[in-house]
KOLFI-757299 format. One record per residue (C-alpha): residue number from 1; residue in one letter; x, y, z. Coordinates in steps of 0.02 Angstrom, whole numbers, plus 50000, padded with zeros to 5 digits. Example, Ala and Ser with C-alpha at 12.3 -4.5 7.8 and 13.67 -1.06 7.14 Angstrom:
BEGIN
  vonu  rodo   east  north     up
     1     A  50615  49775  50390
     2     S  50684  49947  50357
This chain:
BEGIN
  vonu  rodo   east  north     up
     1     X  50346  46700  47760
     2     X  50504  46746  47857
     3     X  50600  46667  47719
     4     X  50521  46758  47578
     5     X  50554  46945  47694
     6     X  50732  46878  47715
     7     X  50750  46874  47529
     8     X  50661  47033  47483
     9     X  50790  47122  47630
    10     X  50927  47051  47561
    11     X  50883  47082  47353
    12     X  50864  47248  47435
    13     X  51033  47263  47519
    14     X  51107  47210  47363
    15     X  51024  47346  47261
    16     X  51102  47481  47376
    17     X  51250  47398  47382
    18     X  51263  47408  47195
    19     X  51214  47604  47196
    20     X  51360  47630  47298
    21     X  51476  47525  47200
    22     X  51416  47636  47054
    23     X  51464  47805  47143
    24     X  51602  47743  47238
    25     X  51754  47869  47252
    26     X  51650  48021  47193
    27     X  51532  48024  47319
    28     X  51586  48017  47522
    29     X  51475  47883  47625
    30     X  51387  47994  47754
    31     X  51337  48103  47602
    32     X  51295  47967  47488
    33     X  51157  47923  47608
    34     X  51085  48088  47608
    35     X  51067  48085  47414
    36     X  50975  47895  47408
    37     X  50891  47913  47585
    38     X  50820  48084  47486
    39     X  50778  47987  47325
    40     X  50712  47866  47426
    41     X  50605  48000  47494
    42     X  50566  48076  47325
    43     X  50504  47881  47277
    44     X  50412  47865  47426
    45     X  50308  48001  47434
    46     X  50256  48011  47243
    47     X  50212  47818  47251
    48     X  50135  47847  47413
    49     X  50009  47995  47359
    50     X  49974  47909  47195
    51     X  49911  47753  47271
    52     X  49829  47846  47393
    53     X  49727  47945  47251
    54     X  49711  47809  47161
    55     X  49605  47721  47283
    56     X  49511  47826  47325
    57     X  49433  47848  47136
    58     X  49439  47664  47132
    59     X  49324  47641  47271
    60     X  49199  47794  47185
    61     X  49208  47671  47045
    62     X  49297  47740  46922
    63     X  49419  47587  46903
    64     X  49545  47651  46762
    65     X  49590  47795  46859
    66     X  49784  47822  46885
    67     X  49867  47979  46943
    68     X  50018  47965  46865
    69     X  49941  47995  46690
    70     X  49838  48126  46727
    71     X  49860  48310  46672
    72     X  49936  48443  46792
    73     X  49788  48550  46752
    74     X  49666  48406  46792
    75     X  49746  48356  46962
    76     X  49732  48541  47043
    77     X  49560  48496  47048
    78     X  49639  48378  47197
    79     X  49769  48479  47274
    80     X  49669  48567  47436
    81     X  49598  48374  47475
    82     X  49764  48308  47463
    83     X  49866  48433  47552
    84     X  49727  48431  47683
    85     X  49745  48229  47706
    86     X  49911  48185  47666
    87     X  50015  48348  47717
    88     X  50075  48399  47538
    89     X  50052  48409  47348
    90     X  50142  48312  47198
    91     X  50087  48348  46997
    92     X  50082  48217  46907
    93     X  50204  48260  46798
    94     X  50326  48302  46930
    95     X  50297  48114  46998
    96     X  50454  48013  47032
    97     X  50399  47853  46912
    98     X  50358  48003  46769
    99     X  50537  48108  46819
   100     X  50618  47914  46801
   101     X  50550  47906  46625
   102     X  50635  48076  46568
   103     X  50783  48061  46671
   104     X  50926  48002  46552
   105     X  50864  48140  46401
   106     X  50847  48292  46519
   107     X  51013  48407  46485
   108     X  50943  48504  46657
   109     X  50873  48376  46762
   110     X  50977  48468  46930
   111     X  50838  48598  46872
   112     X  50711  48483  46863
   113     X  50731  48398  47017
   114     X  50782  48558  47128
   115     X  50603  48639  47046
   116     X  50513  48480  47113
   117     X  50581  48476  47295
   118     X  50553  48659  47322
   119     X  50362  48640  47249
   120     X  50324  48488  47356
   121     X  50391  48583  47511
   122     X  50288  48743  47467
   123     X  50140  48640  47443
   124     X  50127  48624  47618
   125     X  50171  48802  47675
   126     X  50021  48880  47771
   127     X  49943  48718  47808
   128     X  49960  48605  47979
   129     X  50112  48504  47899
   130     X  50220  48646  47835
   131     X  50344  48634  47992
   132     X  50354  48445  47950
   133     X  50392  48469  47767
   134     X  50512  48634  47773
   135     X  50690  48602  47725
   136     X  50671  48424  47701
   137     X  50769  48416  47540
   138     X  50890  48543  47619
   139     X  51031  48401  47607
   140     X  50984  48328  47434
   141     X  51087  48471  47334
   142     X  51082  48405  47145
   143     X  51178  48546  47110
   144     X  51354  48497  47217
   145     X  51528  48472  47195
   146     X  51503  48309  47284
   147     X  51396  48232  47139
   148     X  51546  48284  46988
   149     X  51633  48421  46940
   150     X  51518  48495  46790
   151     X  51319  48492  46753
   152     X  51332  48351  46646
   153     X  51438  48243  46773
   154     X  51308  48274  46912
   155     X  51169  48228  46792
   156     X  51231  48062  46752
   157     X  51257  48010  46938
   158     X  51076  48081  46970
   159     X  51005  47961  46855
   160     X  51102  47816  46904
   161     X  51040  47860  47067
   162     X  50855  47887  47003
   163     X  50868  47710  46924
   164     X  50951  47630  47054
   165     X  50809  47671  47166
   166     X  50675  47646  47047
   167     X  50731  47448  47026
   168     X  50712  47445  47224
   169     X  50582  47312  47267
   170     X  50522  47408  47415
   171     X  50363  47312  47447
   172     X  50168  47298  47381
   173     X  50085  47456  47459
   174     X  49933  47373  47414
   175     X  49947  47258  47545
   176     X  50044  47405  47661
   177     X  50208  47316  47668
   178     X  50318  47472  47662
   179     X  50433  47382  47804
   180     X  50553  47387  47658
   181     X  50581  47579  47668
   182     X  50635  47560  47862
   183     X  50768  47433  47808
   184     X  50833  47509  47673
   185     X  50869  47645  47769
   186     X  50926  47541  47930
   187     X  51046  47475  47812
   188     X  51120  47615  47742
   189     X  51161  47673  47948
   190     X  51237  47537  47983
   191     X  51346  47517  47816
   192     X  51424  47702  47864
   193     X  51392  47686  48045
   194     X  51555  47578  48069
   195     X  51684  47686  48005
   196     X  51595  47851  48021
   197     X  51507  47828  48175
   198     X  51461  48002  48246
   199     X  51507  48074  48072
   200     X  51396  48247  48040
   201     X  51320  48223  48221
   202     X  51254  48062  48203
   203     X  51227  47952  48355
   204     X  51190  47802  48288
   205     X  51097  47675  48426
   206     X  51133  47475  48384
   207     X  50948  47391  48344
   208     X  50973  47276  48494
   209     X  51015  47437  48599
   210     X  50845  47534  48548
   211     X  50768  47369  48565
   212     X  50804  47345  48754
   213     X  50782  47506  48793
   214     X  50593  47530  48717
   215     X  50567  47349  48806
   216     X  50619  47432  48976
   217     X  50508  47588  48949
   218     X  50368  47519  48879
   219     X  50336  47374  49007
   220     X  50187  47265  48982
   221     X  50086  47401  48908
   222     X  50012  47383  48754
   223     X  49958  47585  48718
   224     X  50063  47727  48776
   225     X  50000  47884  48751
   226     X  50162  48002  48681
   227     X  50331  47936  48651
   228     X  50490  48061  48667
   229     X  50674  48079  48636
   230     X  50763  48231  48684
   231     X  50913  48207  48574
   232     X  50819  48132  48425
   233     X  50957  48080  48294
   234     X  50877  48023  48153
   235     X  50730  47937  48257
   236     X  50772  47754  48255
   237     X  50718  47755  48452
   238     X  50563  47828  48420
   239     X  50499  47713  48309
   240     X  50577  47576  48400
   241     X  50409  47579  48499
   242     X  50304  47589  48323
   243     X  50402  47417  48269
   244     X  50368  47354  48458
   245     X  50185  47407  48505
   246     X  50115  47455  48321
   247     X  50114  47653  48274
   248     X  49916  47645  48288
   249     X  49947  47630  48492
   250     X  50069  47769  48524
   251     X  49900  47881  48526
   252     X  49959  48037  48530
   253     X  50123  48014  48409
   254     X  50302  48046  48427
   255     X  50398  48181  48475
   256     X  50594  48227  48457
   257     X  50724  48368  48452
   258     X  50891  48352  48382
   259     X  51030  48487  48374
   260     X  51104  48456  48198
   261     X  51018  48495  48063
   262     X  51078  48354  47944
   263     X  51014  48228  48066
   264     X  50856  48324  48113
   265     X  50800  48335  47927
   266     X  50850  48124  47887
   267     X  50731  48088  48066
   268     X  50596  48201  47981
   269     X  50627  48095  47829
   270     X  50639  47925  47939
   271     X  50462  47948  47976
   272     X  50378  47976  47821
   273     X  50477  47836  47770
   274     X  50410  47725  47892
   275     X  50223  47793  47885
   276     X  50196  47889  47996
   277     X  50079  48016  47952
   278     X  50133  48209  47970
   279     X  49991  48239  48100
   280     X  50073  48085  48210
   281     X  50257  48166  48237
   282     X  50341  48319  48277
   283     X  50528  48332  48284
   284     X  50608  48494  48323
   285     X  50769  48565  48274
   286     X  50887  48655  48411
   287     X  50969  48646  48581
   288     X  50846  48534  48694
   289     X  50952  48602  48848
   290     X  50934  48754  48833
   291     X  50789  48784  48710
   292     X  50674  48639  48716
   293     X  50526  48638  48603
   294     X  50418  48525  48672
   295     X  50346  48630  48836
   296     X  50173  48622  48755
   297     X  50163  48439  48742
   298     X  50267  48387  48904
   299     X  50233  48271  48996
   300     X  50289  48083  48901
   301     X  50244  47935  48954
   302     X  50389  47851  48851
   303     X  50563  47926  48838
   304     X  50704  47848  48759
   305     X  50864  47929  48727
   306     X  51033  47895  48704
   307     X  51114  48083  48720
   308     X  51277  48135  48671
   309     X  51397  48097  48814
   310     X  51498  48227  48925
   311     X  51460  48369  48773
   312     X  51473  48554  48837
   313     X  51352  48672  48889
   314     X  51301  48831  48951
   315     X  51280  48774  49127
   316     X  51295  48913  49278
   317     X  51372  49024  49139
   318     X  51180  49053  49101
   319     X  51087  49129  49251
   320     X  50904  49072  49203
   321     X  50951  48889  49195
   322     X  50967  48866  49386
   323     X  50778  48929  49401
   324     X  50712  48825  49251
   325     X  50600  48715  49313
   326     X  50683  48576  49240
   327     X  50842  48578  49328
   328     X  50792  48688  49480
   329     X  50721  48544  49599
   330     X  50914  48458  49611
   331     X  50980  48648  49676
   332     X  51128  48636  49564
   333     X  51163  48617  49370
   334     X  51238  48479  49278
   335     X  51440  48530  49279
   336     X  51489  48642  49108
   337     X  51607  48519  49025
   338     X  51460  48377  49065
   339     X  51300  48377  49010
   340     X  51233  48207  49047
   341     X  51135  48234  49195
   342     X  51066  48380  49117
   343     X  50986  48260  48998
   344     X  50932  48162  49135
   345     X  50861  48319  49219
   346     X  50748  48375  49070
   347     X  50714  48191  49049
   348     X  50649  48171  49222
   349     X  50560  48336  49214
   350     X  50458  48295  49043
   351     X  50414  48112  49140
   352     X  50227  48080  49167
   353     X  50180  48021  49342
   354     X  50139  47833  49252
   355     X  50273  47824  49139
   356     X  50452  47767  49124
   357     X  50623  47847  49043
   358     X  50759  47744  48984
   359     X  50932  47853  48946
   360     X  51085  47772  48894
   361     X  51235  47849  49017
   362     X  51429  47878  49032
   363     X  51459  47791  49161
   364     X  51579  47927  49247
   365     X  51396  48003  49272
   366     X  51370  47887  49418
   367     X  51506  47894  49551
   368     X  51594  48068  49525
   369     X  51593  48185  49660
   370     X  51548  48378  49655
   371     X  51375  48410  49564
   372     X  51338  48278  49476
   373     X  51365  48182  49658
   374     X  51204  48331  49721
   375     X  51100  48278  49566
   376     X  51115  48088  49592
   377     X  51060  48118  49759
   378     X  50913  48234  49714
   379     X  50868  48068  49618
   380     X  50904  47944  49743
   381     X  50815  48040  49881
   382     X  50668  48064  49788
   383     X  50672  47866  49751
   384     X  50656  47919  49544
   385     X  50794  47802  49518
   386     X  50700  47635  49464
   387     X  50871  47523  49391
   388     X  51034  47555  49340
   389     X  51114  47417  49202
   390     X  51299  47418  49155
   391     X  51296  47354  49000
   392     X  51459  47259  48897
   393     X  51587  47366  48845
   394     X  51597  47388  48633
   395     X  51439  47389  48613
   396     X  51432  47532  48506
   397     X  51512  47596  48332
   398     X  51630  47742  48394
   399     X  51651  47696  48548
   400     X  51733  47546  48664
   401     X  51663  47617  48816
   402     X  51559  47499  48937
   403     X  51382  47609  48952
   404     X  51238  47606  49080
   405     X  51060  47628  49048
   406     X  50950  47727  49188
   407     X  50796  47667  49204
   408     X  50664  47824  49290
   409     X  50518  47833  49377
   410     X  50401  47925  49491
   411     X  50260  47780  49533
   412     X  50381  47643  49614
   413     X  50308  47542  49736
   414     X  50495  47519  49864
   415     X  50638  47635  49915
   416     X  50752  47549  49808
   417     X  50871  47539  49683
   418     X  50880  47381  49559
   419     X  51096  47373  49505
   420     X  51097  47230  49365
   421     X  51284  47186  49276
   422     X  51226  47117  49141
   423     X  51421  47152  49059
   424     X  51418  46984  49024
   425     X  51269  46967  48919
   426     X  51332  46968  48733
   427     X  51400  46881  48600
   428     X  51569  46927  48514
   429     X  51554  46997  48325
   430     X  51719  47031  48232
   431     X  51768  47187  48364
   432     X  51623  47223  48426
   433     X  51516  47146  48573
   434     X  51323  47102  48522
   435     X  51158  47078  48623
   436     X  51060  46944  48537
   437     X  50873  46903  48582
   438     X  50922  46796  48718
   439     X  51021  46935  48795
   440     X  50886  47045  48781
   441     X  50754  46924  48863
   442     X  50862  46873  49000
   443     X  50905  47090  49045
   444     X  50713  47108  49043
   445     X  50696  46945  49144
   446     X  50804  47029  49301
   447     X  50734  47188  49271
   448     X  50539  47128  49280
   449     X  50582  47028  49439
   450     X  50656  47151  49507
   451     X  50743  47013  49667
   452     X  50923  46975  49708
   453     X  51031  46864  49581
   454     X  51203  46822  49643
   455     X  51334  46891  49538
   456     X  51201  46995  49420
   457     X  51080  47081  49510
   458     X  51042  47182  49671
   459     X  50895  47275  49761
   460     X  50957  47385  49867
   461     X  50891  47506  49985
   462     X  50887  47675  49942
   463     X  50975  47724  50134
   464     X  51107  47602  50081
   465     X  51153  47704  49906
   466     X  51163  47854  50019
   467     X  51302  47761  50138
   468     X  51373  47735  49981
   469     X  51388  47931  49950
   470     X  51250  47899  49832
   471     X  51372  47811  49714
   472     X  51270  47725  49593
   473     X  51388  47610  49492
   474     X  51339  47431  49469
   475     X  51516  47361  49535
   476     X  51496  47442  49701
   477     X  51325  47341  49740
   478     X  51348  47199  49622
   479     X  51503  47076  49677
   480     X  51601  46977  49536
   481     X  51610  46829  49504
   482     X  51778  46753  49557
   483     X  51809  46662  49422
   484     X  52005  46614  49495
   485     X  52016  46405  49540
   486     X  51983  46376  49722
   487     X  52129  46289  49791
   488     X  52085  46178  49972
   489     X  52227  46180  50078
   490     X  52188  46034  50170
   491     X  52159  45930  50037
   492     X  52336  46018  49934
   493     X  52448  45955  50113
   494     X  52335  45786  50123
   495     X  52407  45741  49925
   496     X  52576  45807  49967
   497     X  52574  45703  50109
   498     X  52546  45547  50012
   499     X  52674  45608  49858
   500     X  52797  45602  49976
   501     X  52754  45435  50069
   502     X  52733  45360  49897
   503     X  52913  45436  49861
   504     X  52983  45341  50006
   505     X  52911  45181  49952
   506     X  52985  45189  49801
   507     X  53165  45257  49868
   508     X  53129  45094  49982
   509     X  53104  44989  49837
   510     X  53254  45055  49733
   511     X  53373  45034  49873
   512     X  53309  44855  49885
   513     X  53343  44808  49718
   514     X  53515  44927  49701
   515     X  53584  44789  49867
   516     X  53509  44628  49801
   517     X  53602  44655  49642
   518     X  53762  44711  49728
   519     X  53760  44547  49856
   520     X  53737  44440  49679
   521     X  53886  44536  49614
């Protein structure tokens, strides 16, 4: 079974590979994903509703039904139980596999398409998923310089791109294996992720990364009720937990912001594309520092987030933030030219009493003085700091830096502080440092057991970490490894000794034969 996924992820890494090869040097990488991660879309949805339509007639026994050849008029009859169940509206003749058919003969098919996208997003204004539909094809502009220089250019790279994505095997939805979609778009982050990696404000998390963190937050649990990232991207740490736990036991959904608006609509995107239903997620667009969106469905018992590091903000500039009750309890803001312990702030706040926040760090965050020393101690005092990880340095694309992870909580059991180096634990991959699964089991394994390993891990006493001037690097409470040769000094004299006594004996020896041969002479 693994074999035969293997092969339909790589057919399908091929087939993007070949799309790109086919627009290469007219269309830029980070905006030649937005046009097939849209198409994609486009696909996605129309197959997705069709199927869904389709079996329902099927079931009321009226086994020849199919949507796609259906009149416009007749399907209206549809539209308010549609929109009602799955969020939004497609005609039939405005279907992607009916568009596909048309594609290469239609003179205007910018017009076509840009009609479609703005009549599937309407479809949902006034109804419960309108804010998870609006602007979604904001970044999908079939009418841009990007895609050729005149109408007829841009036409012929749309429907190279509409066929590309129609020969995509993207799985049986029959049988609900749409995993396809989630790699195909994993795929395309990580082909541009490399040389572009915080291109158009994406932060783009490693899969082993998101991995280890969702393992740290989600514990043994097997149902969490809300899972949250504050600075969203384009949600691959969200549904890290539906690939981990199954989307059917995050109970109450997902829930993101993100500042840029590029990224915000592709995360929207990222979860339709990996089926989560619009009544399951809400991502908001804007500045979770200063206006979060999420007050109303605070608190989380899962947050994961790897935030932008040491970004500017408003800070004491901005009166009301030292009384927001976010940031209030530590009695001083996050320093201006550093956000990160804002992040961890609003992170902290949002926490439910049972659950657990993992937040990928700069690691400047934990040992400089000033405020952000008053914040760490806000944390340290009020024993929320569960773990701190240092984790190897190039571990992500953009960046050599050697990260943390803080690991939060407000139900632990001891005054203490877990500090686990686990710099060590990664393979080397062309440039860049990897975790593999044994990496990853053997973090978890010294986080779980939360005791003393010599040269890795520490538990140490939260009075301790304030001797320390509540200096919360792994180094300071960790000790390395020497790894120089041990040289006994005793044991270095005792062979000299004999070197030279063996010397002597053979100077002894010499001399002996040197006069035996002279009194022969």
């Amino acid at each position: 079974m693994n074999n035969k996924k293997e092969e339909e992820r790589n057919e399908l890494h091929r087939a993007i590979w070949n799309i790109a090869n086919d627009l290469r040097g007219s269309v830029d990488g980070w905006d030649f994903k937005q046009y097939v991660l849209g198409i994609m879309f486009y696909r996605y949805i129309s197959e997705n509703i069709t199927n869904y339509i389709n079996k329902v007639q099927h079931e009321a026994g009226m086994e020849n039904f199919d949507y796609t050849k259906l009149s416009d008029e007749e399907s209206l009859s549809a539209k308010d139980y549609l929109i009602q169940t799955k969020g939004f509206f497609i005609k039939p003749s405005e279907l992607f596999s009916n568009i596909k058919l048309k594609a290469a003969s239609d003179d205007n098919l910018n017009v076509t398409l840009d009609k479609i996208f703005n009549n599937i997003e309407s479809s949902a204004i006034g109804t419960a998923s309108e804010a998870d539909f609006k602007g979604l094809f904001d970044d999908l502009d079939v009418n841009s310089n990007k895609l050729g220089s005149t109408v007829a250019e841009r036409n012929k790279k749309l429907v190279k791109l509409i066929n590309g994505i129609a020969d995509m095997k993207l799985g049986n939805y029959q049988d609900n294996t749409i995993d396809a979609f989630g790699d195909a778009y994993e795929f395309l982050m990580s082909m541009y992720a490399s040389n572009a990696g915080k291109s158009g404000g994406e932060y783009f998390t490693p899969q082993e990364v998101s991995e280890l963190l969702t393992k740290i937050a989600l514990g043994d649990k097997k149902t969490v009720n809300k899972v949250y990232d504050p600075a969203c991207g384009s949600g691959s740490l969200l549904l890290k937990s539906a690939k981990i736990l199954g989307k059917e036991n995050v109970r109450n959904g997902f829930f993101g912001q993100e500042i840029n608006i590029t990224t915000y609509n592709l995360c929207r995107i990222n979860m339709f594309l990996h089926d989560i239903e619009f009544d399951k997620f809400d991502i908001a667009h804007g500045n979770t520092l200063t206006s979060p969106k999420h007050w109303n469905d605070e608190p989380f018992e899962v947050i994961i987030s790897n935030p932008p590091y040491s970004i500017q903000w408003e800070g004491d500039s901005n009166p009301l933030l030292i009384n927001d009750p976010r940031f209030s309890p530590a009695g001083v803001l996050a320093p201006k030219s550093k956000a990160d312990l804002a992040f961890i702030m609003h992170s902290l706040s949002w926490l439910a009493s049972n659950g657990t926040a993992a937040i990928v760090c700069f690691p400047g965050i934990m040992y400089r003085g000033g405020a952000e020393q008053k914040i760490r101690k806000y944390l340290v005092d009020n024993n929320f700091v569960d773990c701190i990880i240092q984790l190897p340095d190039n571990l992500f694309f953009g960046t050599s830096i050697a990260t943390c992870i803080m690991v939060l909580k407000k139900n632990k059991t001891d005054n203490s502080t877990l500090f686990i180096d686990a710099s060590k634990e990664c393979a080397k991959v062309t440039n860049n440092n990897k975790l593999k699964e044994e990496h990853i089991s053997n973090i978890l394994k010294y986080y779980t057991d939360r005791q003393d390993v010599e040269y890795i891990a520490k538990l140490v006493p939260n009075s301790k970490v304030a001797e320390e001037k509540y200096n919360l690097s792994v180094s300071t409470y960790v000790k390395q490894k020497d790894t120089r040769e041990v040289i006994d000094i005793t044991e270095l004299n005792k062979e000299i000794a004999e070197i030279v006594e063996h010397e002597a004996q053979l100077r002894a020896e010499i001399d002996k034969i040197i006069a035996e041969i002279e009194a022969g002479a």
